[in-house]
PLY file of the C-alpha trace (Angstrom):
ply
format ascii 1.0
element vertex 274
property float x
property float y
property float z
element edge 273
property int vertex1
property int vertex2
end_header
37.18 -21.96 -30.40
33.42 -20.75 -29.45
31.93 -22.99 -31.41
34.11 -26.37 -29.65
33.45 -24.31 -26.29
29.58 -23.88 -26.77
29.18 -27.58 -28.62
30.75 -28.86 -25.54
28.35 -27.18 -23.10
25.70 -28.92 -24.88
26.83 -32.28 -24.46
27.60 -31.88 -20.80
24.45 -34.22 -18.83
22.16 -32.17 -16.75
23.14 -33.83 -13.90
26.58 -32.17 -14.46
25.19 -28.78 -14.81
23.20 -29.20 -11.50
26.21 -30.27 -9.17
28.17 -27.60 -11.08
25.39 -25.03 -10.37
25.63 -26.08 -6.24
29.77 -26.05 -6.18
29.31 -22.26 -5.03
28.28 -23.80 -1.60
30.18 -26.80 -1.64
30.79 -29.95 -2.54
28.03 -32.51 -3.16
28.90 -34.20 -0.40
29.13 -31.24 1.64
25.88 -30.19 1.41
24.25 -33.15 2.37
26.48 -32.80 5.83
25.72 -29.41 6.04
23.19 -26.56 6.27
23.35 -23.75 3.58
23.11 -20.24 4.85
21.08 -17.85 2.91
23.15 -15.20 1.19
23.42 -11.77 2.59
22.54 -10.04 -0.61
19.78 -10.96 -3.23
19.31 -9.21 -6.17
15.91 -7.87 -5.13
13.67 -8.26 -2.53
9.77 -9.69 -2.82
7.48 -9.52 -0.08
4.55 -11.72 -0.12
1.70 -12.23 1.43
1.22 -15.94 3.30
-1.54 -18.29 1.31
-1.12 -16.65 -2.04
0.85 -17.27 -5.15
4.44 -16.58 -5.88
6.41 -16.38 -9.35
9.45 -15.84 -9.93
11.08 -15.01 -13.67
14.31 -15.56 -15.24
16.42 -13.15 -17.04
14.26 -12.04 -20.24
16.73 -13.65 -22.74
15.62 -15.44 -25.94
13.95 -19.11 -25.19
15.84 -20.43 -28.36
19.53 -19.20 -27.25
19.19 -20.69 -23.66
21.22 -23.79 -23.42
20.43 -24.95 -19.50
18.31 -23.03 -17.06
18.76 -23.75 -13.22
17.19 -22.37 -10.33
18.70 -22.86 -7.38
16.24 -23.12 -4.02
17.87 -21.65 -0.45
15.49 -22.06 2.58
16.21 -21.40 6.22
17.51 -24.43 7.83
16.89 -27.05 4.70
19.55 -28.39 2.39
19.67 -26.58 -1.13
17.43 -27.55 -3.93
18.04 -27.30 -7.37
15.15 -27.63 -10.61
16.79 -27.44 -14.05
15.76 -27.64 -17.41
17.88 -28.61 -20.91
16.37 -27.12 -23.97
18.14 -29.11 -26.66
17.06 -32.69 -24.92
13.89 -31.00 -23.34
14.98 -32.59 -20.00
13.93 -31.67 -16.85
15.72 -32.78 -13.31
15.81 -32.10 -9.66
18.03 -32.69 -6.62
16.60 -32.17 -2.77
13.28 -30.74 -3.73
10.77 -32.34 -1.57
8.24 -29.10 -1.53
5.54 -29.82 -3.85
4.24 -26.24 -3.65
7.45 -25.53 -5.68
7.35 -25.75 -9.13
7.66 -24.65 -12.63
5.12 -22.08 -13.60
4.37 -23.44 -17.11
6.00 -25.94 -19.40
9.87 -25.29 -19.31
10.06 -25.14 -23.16
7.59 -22.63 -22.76
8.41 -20.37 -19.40
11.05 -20.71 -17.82
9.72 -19.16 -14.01
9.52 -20.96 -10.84
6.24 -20.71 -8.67
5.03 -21.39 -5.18
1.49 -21.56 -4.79
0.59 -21.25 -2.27
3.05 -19.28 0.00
3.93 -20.41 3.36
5.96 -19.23 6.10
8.91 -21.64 5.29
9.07 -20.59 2.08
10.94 -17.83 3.51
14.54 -17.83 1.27
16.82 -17.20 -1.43
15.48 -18.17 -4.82
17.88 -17.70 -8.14
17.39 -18.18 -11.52
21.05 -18.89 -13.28
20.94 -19.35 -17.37
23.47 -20.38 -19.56
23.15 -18.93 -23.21
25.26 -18.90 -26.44
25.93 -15.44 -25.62
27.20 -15.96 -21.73
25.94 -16.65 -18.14
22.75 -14.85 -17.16
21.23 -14.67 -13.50
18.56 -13.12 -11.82
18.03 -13.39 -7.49
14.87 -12.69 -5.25
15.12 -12.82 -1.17
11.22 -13.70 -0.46
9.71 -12.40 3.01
6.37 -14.05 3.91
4.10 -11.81 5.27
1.10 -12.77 7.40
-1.47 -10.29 8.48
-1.52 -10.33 12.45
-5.51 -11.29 13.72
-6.34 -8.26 16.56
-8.17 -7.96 19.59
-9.00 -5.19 22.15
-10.51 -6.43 25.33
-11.03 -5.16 29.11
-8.72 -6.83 31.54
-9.09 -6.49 35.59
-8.52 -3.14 37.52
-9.16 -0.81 35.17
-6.98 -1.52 32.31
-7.52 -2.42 28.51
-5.51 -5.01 26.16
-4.51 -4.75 22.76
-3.45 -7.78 21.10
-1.70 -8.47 17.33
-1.64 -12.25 16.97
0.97 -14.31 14.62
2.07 -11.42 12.50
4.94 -10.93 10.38
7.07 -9.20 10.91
5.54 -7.90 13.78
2.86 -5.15 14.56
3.44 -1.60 15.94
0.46 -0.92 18.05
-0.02 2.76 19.71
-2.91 4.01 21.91
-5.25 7.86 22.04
-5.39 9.32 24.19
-2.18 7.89 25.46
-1.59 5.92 28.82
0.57 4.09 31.03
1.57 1.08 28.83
3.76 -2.19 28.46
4.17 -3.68 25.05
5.90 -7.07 25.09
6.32 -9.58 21.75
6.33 -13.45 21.42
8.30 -14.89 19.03
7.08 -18.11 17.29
8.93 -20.99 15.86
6.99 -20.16 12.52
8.64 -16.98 12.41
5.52 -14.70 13.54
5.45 -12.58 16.57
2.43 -11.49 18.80
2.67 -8.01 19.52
0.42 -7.17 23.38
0.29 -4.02 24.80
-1.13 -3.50 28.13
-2.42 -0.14 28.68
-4.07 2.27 32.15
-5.71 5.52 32.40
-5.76 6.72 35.98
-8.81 8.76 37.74
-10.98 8.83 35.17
-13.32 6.80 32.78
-11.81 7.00 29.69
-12.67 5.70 25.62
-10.11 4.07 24.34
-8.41 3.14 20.90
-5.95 0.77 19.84
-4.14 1.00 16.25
-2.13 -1.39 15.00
0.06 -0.65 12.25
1.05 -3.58 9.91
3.04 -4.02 5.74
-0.19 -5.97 5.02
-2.50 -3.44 6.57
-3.49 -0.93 9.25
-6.87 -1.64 12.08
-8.37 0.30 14.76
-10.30 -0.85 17.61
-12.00 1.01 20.64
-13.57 0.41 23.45
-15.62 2.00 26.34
-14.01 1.99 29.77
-16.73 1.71 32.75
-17.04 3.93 35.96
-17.19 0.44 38.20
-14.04 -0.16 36.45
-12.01 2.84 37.05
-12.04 5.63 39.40
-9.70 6.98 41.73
-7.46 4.24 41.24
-9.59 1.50 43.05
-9.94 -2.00 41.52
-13.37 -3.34 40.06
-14.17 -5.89 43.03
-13.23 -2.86 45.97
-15.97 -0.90 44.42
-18.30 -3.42 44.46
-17.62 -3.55 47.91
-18.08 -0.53 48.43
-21.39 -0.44 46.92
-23.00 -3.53 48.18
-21.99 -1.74 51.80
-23.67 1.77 50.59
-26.63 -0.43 49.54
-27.00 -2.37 53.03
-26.95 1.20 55.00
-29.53 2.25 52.66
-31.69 -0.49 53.62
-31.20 -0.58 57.04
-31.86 3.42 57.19
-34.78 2.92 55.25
-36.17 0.59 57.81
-35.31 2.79 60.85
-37.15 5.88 59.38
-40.12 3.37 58.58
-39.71 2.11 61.90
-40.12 5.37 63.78
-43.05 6.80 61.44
-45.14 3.90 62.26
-44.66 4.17 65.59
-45.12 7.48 65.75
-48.43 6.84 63.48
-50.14 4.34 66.43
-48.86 6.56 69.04
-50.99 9.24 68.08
-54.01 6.69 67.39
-53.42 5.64 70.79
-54.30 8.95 71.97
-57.40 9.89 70.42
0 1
1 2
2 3
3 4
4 5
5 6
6 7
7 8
8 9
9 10
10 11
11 12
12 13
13 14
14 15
15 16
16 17
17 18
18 19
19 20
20 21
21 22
22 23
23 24
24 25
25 26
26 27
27 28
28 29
29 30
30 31
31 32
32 33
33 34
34 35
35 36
36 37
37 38
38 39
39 40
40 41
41 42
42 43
43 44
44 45
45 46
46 47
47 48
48 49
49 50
50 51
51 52
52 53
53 54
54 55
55 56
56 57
57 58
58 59
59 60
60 61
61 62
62 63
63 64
64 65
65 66
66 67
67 68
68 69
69 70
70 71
71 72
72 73
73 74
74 75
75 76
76 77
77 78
78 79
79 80
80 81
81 82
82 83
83 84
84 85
85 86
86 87
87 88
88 89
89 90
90 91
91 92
92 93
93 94
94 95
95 96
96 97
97 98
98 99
99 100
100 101
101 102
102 103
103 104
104 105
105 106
106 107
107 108
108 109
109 110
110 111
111 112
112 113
113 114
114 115
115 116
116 117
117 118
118 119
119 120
120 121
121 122
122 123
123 124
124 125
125 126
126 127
127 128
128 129
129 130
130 131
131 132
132 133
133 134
134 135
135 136
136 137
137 138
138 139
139 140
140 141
141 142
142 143
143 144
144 145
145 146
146 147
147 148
148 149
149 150
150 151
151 152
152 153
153 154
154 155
155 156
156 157
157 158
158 159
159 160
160 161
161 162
162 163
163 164
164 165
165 166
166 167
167 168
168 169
169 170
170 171
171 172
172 173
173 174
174 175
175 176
176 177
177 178
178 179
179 180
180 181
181 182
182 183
183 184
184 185
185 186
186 187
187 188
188 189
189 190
190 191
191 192
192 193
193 194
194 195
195 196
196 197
197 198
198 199
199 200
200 201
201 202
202 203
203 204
204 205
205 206
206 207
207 208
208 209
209 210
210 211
211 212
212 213
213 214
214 215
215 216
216 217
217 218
218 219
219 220
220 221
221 222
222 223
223 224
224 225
225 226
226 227
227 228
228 229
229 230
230 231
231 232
232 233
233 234
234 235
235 236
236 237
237 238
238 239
239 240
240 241
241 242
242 243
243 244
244 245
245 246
246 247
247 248
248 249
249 250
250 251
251 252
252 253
253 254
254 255
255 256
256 257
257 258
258 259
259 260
260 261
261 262
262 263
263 264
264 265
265 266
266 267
267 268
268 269
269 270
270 271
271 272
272 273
């Protein structure tokens, strides 16, 4: 009974094994009508880092017992794609794969992992590896999170405060402050999936250096900066104490000019005199 059960596996087309593989979300002509959600729970979880390469491995099972190989392709908000491979006919097919960055790591006769290279933020998704044997069913699942390093900037912004800024990251940034100050952090969420990260930060009556850390999975950065006494003190914004100074600096001048005033006078008086 094995032997009419695994002799019939083997004669089943690829195509067969393919639509078979995607009835666990549907019917073929469900899926093109519908999205696939990603499932909640992969086997394990891969975190990547964006514009590098990605593989993926099957089950470690013996080439020469594996009838049919399929991986089966589940990205956010795209149908389902599906790459498999027959061993005995040394056929390869495809259904709804249009990402070229996906593909086969070697020869399928040869290695049987899936690749992306490189990785991009859609490749964000469910990626599983599903192998039928003459000993049984084998699979193996990966969840893949993209991660892209957030760009960072520290910069002096009106009235006395100081900006620290993680760009496009993902997931997003944790950014803290020492000494410590006043702050508001507030995120942007991108269609891409990244998130800017901004915190906006003030140090009342007193200059002050500054230094911003942000804390990310693909790496940590510091940045400080120097905080002016035209730019704090007391409270008062940058263009009141410019005010302030250009008046000091027109008394000063006038002043000047009385005192000068008076001592030259004084001077021909006394000529005058003698």
């Amino acid at each position: 009974m094995w032997t009419l059960l695994r002799t019939s596996t083997l004669r089943l087309p690829i195509s067969v094994i393919i639509m078979v593989s995607a009835s666990v979300n549907g019917s073929s002509t469900d899926k093109r009508q519908r999205k696939l959600e990603l499932p909640a729970e992969a086997n394990a979880s891969l975190s990547v880092p964006v514009d590098t390469k990605a593989v993926f491995d099957c089950p470690s099972i013996l080439l020469t017992s594996v009838v049919v190989t399929t991986w089966q392709i589940i990205l956010r908000d795209k149908l389902s794609c599906t790459r498999a491979y027959r061993r005995d006919r040394n056929e390869t097919k495809e259904g709804n794969c249009t990402d070229e960055r996906i593909t086969w790591a070697s020869r399928p006769d040869e290695n049987l992992a899936l690749q992306i290279d490189p990785v991009a933020t859609t490749h964000d998704g469910f990626y599983m590896c599903q192998m039928v044997t003459h000993f049984g069913n084998f699979h193996r699942g990966y969840h893949l999170q993209v991660l892209v390093p957030p760009e960072v900037t520290l910069f002096q912004g009106k009235n006395g405060i100081a900006v620290c800024r993680a760009a496009a990251g993902k997931p997003a940034a944790q950014i803290s402050w020492n000494p410590e100050g006043d702050c508001v952090t507030e995120q942007e969420h991108w269609a891409n999936g990244t998130v800017t990260v901004q915190s906006t930060c003030r140090w009342e009556d007193r200059p002050v250096s500054v230094s911003c850390s942000v804390s990310h999975v693909t790496g940590n950065k510091s940045l400080s900066l120097e905080l002016s006494l035209g730019l704090i003190i007391r409270g008062f914004p940058a263009s009141s104490l410019l005010v302030i100074l250009y008046v000091k600096f027109a008394l000063f001048l006038v002043i000047l000019v009385i005192v000068a005033f008076i001592y030259f006078q004084r001077i021909n008086g006394c000529r005058a005199r003698k």
